[in-house]
C-alpha positions as CSV (number, residue, x, y, z in Angstrom):
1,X,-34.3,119.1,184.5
2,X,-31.8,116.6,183.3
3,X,-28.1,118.0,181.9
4,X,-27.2,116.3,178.9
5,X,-24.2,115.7,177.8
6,X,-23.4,114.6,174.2
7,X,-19.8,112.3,174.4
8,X,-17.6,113.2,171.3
9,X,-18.6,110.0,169.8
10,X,-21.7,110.5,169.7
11,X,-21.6,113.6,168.1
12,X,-19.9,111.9,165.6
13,X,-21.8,109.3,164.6
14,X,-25.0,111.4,164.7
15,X,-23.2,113.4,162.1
16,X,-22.4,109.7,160.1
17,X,-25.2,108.3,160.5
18,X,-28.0,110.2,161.6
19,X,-27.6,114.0,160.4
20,X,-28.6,114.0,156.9
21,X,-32.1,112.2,157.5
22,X,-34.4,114.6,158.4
23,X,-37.1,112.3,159.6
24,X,-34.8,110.3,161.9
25,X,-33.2,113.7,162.9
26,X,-36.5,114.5,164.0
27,X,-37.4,111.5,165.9
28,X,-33.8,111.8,167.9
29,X,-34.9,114.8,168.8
30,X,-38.5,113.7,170.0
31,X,-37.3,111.4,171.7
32,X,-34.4,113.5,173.4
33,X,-37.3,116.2,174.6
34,X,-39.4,112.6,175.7
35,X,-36.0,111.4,177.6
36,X,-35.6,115.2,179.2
37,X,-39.4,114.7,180.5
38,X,-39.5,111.7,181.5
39,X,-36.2,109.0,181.7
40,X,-38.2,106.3,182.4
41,X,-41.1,106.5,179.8
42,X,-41.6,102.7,178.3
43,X,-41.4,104.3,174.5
44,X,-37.8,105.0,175.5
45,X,-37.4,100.8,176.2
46,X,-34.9,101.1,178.5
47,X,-32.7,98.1,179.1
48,X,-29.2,96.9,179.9
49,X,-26.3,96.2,177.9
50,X,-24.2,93.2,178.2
51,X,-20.5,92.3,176.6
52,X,-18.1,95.1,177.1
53,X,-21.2,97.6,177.2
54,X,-22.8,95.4,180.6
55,X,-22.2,98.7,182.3
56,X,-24.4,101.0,180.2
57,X,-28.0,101.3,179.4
58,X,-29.6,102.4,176.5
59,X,-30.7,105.3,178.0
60,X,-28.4,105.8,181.0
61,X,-29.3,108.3,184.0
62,X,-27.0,109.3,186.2
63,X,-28.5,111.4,189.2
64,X,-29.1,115.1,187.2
65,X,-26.6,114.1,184.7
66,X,-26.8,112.0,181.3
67,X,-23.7,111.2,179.0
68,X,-25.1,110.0,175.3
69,X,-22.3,107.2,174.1
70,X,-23.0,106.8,171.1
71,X,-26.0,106.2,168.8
72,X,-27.4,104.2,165.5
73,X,-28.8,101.0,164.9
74,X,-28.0,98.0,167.2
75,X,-25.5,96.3,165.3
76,X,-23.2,100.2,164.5
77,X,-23.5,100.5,168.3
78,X,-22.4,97.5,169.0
């Protein structure tokens, strides 16, 4: 199974931004357990970054190992 890894940023923007809506708590978390099962699922919509993210994907895998970034909408991630 995959090792995730949650990157002090993300921790605290989940916190910011995601923590106090139960419902969006809950589809983070869906979609953490859909990630765990199966990286390349098309409901995940896995693509590549560009600017000073062109390294990153939205969903980044890294042999056994993921590191989550960051996370909220497109234009706080950005």
């Amino acid at each position: 199974m995959i090792q995730i890894v949650l990157h002090r940023n993300f921790i605290k923007s989940f916190d910011k931004r995601i923590k106090r809506n139960k419902k969006l708590s809950k589809q983070v978390e869906e979609r953490t357990n859909l990630f765990k099962i199966n990286p390349q699922n098309p409901k995940l919509k896995d693509h590549r970054l560009v600017g000073k993210m062109i390294d990153l994907r939205s969903f980044s895998i890294n042999g056994d190992m993921v590191i989550f970034l960051d996370i909220g909408s497109h234009n706080q991630v950005y």
